[in-house]
DSSP file (Angstrom, degrees, kcal/mol; ACC not computed):
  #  RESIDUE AA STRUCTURE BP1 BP2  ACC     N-H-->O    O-->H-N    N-H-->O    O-->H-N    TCO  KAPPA ALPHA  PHI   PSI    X-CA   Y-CA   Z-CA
    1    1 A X              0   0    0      0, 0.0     2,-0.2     0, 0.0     3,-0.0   0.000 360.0 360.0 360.0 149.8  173.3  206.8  100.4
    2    2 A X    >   +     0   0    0      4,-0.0     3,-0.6     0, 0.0     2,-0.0  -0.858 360.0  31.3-146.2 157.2  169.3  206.3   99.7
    3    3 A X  G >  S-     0   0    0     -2,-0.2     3,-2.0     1,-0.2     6,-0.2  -0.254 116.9 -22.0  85.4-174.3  166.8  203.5  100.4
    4    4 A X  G 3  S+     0   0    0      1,-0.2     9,-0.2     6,-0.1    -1,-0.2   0.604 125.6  70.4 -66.9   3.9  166.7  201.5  103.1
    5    5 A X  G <  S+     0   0    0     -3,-0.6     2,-0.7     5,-0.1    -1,-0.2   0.417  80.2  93.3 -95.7  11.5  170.3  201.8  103.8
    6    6 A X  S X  S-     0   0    0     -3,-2.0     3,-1.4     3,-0.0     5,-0.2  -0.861  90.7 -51.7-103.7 126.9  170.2  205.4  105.1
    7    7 A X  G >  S-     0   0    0     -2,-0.7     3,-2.0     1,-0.3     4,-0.1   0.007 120.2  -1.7  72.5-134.5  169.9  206.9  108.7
    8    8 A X  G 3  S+     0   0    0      1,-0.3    -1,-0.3     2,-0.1    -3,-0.1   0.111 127.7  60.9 -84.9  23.7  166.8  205.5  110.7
    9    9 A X  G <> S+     0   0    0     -3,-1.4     4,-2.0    -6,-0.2    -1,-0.3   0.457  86.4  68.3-115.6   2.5  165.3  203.2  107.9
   10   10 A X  T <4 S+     0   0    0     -3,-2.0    -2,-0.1     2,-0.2    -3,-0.1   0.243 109.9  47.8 -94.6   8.2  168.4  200.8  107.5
   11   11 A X  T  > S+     0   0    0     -5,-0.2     4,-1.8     3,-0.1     5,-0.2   0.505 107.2  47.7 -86.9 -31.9  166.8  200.2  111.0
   12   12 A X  H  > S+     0   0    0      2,-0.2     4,-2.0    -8,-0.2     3,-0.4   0.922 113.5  48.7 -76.8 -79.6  163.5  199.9  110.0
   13   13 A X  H  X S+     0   0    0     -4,-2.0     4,-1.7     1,-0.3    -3,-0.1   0.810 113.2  50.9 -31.3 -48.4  164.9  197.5  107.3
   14   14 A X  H  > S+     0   0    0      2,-0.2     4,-1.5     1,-0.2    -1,-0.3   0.860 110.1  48.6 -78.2 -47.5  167.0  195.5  110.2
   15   15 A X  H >X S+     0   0    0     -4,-1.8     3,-1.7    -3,-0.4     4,-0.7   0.999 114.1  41.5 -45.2 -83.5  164.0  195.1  112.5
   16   16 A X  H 3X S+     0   0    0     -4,-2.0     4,-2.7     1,-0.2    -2,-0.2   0.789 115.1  55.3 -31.5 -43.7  161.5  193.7  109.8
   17   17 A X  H 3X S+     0   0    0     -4,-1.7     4,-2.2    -5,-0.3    -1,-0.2   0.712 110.8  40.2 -54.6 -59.8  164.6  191.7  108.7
   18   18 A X  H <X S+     0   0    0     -3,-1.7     4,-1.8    -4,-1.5     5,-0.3   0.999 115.5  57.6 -62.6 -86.1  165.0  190.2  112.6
   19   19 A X  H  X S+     0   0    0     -4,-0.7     4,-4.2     2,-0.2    -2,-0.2   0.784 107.7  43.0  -1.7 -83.1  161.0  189.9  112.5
   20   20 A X  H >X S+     0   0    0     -4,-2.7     3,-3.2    -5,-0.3     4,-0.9   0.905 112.7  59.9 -33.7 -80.5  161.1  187.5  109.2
   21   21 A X  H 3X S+     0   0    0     -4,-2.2     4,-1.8     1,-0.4    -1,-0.2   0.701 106.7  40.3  -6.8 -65.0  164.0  185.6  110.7
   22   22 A X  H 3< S+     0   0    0     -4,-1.8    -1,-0.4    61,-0.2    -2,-0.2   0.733 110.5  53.0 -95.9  -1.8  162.6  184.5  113.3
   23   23 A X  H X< S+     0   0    0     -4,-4.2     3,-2.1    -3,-3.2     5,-0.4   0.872 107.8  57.8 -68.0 -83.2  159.1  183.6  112.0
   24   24 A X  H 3< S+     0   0    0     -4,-0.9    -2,-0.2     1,-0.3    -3,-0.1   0.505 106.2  42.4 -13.8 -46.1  160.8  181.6  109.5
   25   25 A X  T 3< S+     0   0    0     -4,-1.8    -1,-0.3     2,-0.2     2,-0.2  -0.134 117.7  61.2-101.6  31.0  162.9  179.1  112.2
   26   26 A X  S X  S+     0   0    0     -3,-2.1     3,-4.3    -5,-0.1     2,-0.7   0.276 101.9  42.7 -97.6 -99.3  159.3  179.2  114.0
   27   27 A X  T 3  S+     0   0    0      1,-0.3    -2,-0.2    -2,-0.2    -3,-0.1   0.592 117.6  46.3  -7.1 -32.1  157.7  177.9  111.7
   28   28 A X  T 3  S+     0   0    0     -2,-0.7    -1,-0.3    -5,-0.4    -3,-0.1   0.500  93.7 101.1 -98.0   5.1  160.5  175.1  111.0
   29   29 A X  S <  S-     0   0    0     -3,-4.3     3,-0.1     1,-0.1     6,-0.1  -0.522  85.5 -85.6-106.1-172.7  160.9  174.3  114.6
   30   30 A X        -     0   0    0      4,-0.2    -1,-0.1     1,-0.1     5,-0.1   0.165  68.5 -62.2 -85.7-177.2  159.4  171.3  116.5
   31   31 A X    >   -     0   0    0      1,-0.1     3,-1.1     3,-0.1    -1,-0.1  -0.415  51.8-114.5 -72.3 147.0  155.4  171.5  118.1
   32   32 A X  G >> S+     0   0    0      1,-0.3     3,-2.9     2,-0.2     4,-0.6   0.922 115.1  71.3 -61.0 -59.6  155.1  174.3  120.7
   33   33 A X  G 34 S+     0   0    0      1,-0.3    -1,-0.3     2,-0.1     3,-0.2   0.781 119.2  28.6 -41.5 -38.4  154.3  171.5  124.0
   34   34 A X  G X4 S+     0   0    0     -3,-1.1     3,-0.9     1,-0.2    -1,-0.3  -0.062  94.3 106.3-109.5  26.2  158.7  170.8  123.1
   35   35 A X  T <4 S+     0   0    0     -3,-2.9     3,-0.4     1,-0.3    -1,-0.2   0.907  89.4  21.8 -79.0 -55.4  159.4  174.1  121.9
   36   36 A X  T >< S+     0   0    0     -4,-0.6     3,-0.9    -3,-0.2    -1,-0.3  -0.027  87.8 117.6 -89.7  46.1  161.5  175.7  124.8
   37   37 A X  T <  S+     0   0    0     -3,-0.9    -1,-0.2     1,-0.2    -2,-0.1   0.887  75.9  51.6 -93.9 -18.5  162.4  172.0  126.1
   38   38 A X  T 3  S+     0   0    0     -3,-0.4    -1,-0.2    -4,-0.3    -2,-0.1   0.316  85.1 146.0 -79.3   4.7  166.3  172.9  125.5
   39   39 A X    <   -     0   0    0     -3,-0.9     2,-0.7     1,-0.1     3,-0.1  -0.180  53.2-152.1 -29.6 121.5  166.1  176.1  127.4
   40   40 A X    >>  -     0   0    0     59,-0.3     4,-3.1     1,-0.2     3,-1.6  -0.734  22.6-173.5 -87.4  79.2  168.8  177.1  129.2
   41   41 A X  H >> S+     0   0    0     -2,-0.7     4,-1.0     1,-0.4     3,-0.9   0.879  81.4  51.2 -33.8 -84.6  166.2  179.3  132.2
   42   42 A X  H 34 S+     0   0    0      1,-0.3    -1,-0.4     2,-0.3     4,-0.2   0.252 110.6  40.2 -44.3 -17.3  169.3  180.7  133.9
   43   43 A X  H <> S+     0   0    0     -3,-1.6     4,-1.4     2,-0.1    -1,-0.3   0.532 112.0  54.5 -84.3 -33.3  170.9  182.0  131.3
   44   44 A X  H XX S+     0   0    0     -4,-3.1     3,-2.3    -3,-0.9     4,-1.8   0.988 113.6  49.7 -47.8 -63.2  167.5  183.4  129.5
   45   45 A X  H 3X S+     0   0    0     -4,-1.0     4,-1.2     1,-0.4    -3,-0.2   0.711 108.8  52.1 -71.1 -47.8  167.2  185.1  133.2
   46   46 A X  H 3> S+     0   0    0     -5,-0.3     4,-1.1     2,-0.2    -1,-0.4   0.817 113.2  45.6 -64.9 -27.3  171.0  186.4  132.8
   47   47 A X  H << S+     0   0    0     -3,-2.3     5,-0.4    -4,-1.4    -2,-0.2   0.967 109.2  50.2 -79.8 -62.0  170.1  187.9  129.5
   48   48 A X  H ><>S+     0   0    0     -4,-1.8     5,-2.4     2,-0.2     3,-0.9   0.806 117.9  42.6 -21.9 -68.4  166.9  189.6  130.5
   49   49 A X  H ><5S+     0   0    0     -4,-1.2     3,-1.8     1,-0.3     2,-1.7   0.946 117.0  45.7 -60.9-102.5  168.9  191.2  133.5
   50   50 A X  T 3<5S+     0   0    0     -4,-1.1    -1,-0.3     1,-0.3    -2,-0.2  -0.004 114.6  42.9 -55.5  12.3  172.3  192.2  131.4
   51   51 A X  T < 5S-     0   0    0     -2,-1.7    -1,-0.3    -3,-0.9     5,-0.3  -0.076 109.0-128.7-141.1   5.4  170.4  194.1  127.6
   52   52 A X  T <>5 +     0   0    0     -3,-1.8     4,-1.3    -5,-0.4    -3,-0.2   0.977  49.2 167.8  61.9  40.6  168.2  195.7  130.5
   53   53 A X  H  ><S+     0   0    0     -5,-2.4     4,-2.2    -4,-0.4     5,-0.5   0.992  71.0  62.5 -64.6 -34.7  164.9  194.5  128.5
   54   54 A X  H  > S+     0   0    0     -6,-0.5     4,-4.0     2,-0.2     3,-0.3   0.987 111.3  44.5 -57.0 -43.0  162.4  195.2  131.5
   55   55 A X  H >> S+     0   0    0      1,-0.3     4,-1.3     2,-0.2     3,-0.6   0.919 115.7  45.6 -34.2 -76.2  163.8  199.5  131.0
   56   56 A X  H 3X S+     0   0    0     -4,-1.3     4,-1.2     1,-0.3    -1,-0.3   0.647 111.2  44.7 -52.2 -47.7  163.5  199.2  127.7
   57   57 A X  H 3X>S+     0   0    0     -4,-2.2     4,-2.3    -3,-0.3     5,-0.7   0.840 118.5  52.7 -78.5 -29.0  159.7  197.4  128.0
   58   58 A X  H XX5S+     0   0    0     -4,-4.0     4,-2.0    -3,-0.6     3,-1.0   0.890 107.0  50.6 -71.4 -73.3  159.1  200.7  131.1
   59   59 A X  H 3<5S+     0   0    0     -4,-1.3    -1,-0.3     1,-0.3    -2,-0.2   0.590 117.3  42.9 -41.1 -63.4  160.3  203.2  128.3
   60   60 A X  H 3<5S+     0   0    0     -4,-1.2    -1,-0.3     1,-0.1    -2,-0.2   0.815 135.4   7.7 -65.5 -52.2  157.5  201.5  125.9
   61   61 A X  H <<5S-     0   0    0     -4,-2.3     2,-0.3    -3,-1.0    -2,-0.2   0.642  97.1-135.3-131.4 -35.5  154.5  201.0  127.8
   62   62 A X  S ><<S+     0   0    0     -4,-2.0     3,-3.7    -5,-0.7    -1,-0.3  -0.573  70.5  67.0 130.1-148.6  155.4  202.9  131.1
   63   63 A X  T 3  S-     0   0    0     -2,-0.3    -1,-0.3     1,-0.2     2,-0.1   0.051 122.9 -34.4  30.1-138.1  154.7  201.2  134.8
   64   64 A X  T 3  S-     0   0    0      1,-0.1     2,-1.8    -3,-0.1    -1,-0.2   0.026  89.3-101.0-108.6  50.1  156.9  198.2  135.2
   65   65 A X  S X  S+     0   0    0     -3,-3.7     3,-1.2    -8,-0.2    -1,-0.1  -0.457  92.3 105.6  99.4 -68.5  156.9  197.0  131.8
   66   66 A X  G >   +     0   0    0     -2,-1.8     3,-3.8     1,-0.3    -1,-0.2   0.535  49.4  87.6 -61.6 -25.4  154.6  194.4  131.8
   67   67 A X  G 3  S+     0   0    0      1,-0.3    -1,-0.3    -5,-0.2    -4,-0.1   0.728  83.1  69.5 -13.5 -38.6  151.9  195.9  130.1
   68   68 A X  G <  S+     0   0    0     -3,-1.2     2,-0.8     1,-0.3    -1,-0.3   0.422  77.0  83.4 -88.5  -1.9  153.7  194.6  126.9
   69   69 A X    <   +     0   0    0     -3,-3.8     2,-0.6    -4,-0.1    -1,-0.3  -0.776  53.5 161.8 -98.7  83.7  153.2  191.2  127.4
   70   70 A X      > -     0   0    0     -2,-0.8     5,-0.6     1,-0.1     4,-0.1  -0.922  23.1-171.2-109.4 122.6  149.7  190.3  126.1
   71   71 A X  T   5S+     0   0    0     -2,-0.6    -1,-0.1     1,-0.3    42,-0.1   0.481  91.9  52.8 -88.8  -0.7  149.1  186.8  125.5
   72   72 A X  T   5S+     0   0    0      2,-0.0    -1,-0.3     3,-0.0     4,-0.1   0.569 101.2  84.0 -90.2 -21.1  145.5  187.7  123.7
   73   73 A X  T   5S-     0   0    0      2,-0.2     3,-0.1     1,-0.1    -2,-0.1   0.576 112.4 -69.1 -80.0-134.4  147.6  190.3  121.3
   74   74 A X  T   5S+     0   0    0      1,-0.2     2,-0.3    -4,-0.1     3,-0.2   0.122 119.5  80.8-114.7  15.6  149.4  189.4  118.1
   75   75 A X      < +     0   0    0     -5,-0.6    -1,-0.2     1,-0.1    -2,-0.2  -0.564  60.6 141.5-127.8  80.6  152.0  187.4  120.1
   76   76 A X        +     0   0    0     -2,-0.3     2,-0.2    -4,-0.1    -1,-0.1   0.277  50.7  26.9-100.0   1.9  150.0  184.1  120.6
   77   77 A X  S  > S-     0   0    0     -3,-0.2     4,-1.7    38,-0.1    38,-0.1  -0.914  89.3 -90.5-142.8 173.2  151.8  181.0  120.4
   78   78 A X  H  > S+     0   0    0     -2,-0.2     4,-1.3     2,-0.2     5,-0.4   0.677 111.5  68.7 -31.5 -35.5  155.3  180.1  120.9
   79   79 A X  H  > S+     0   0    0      2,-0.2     4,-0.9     1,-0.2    -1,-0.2   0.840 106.2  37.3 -61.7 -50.3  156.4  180.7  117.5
   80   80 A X  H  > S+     0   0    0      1,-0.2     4,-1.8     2,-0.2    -1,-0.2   0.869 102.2  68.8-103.1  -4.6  156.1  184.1  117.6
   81   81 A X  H  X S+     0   0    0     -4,-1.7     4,-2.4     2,-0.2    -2,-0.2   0.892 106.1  45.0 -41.6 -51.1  157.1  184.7  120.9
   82   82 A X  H  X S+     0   0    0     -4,-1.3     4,-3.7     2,-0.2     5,-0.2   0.822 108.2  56.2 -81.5 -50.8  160.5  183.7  119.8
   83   83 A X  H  < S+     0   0    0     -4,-0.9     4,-0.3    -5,-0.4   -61,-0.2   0.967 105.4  52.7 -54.7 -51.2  160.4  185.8  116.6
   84   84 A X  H >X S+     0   0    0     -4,-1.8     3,-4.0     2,-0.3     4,-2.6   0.973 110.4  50.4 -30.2 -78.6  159.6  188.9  118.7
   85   85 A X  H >X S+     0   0    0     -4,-2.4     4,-1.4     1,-0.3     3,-1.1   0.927 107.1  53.5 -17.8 -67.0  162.6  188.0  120.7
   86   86 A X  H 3X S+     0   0    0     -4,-3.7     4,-0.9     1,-0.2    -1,-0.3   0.560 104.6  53.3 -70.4  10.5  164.5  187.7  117.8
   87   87 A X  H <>>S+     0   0    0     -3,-4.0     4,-1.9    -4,-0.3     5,-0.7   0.578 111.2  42.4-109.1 -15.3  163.8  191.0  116.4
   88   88 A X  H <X5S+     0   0    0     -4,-2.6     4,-0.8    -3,-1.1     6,-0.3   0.778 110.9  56.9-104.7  18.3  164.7  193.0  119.2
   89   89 A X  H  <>S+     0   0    0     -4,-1.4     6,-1.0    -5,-0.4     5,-0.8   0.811 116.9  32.7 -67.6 -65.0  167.5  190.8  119.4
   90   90 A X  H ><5S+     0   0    0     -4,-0.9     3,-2.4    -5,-0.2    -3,-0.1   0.996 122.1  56.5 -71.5 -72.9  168.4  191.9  115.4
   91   91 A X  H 3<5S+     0   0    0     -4,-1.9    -2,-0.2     1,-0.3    -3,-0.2   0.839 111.6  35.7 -53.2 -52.7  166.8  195.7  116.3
   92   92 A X  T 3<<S-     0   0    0     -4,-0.8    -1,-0.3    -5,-0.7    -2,-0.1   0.113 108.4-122.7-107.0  42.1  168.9  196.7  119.2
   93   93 A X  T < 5 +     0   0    0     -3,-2.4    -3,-0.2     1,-0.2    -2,-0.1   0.493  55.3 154.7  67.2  14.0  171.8  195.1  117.9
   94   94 A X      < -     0   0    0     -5,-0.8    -1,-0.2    -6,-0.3    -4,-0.1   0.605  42.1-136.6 -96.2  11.5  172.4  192.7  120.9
   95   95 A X        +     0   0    0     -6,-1.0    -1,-0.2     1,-0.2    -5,-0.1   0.545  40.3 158.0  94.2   2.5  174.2  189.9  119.6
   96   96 A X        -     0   0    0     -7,-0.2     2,-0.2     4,-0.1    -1,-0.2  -0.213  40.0-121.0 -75.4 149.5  172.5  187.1  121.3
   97   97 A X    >>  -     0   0    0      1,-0.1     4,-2.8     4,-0.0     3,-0.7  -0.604  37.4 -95.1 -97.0 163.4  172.9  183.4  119.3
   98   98 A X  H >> S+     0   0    0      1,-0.3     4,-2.4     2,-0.3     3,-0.7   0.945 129.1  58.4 -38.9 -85.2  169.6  181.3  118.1
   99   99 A X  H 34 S+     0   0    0      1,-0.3     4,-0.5     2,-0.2    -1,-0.3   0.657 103.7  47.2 -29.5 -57.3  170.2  179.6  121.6
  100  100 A X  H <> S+     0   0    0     -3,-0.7     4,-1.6     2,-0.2     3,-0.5   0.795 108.8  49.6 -31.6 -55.1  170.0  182.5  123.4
  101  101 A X  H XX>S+     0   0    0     -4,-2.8     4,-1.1    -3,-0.7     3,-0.9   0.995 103.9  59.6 -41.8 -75.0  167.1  183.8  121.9
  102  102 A X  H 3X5S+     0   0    0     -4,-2.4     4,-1.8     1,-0.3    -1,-0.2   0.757 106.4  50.3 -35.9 -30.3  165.5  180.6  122.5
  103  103 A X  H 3>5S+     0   0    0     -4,-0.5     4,-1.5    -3,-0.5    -1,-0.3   0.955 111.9  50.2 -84.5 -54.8  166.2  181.2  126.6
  104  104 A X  H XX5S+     0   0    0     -4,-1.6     4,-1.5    -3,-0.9     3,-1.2   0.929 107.8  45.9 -46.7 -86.5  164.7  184.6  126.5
  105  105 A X  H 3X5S+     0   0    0     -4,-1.1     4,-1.1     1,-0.3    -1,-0.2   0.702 111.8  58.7 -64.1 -40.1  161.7  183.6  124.9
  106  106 A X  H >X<S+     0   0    0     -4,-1.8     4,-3.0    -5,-0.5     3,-1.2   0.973 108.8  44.6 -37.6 -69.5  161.6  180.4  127.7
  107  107 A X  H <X S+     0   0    0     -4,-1.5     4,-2.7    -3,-1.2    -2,-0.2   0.882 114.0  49.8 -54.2 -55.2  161.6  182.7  130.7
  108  108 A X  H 3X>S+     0   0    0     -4,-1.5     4,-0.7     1,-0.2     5,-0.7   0.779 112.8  48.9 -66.4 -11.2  158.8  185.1  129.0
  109  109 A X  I X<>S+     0   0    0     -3,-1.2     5,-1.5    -4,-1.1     3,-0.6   0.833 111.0  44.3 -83.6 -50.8  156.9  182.3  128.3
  110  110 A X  I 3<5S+     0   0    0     -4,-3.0    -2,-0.2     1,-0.2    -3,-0.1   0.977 127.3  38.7 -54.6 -47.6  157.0  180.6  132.1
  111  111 A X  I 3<5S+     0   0    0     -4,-2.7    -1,-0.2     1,-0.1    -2,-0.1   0.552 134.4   2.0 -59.6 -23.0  156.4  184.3  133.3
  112  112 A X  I <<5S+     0   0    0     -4,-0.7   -41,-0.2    -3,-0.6    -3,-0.2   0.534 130.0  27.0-144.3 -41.0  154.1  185.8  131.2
  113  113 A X  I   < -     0   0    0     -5,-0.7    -4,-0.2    -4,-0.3    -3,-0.1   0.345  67.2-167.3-114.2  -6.9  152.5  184.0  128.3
  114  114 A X      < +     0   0    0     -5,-1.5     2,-0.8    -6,-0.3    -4,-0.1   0.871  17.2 171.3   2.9  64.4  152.6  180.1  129.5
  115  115 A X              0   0    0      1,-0.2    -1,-0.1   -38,-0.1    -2,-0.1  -0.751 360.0 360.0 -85.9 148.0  151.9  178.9  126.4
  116  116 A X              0   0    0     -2,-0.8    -1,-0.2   -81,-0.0   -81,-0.1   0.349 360.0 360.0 -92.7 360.0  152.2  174.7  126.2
């Protein structure tokens, strides 16, 4: 097999892939102030907890993760907050539904980016 479907670029491919995704149903979804207003908090908070993201963010950036949340950096509005989600969502395979994603991406917003 060749192209993007071989070894560590049918990853590559999957990521970008996730990426797109979820800019795309940003872009279609409703004005940021009502963006998370169907959160489910407590289950974003179970998710967080259970795919181990804060490890995963200490393995990236080191100290306790948070470094990786910068609300000045390329991830400035709701929209792509939720796309982010969804790509490591798509990238590390973890199965989580459109709804779910949407709960993540609540909880990092109240915590971290509090965007309106």
């Amino acid at each position: 097999m060749n192209g993007f479907f071989h070894g560590g670029k049918m990853t590559l491919f999957k990521a970008a892939l996730g990426f797109w995704v979820g800019v795309l149903v940003a872009v279609s979804a409703p004005a940021q102030s009502s963006f998370f207003k169907d959160a489910d908090y407590p289950l974003g908070e179970k998710l967080i907890a259970e795919n181990r993201c804060v490890a995963c963010h200490v393995s990236k950036v080191g100290g306790n993760g948070n470094a990786i949340y910068k609300p000045q950096g390329r991830i400035n509005t709701s929209a792509l907050l939720r796309g982010m989600v969804e790509q490591c969502n798509t990238e590390l395979n973890l199965g989580m539904f459109p709804e779910e994603v949407n709960s993540v991406a609540a909880v990092l917003n109240r915590d971290h980016y509090k965007f309106k």
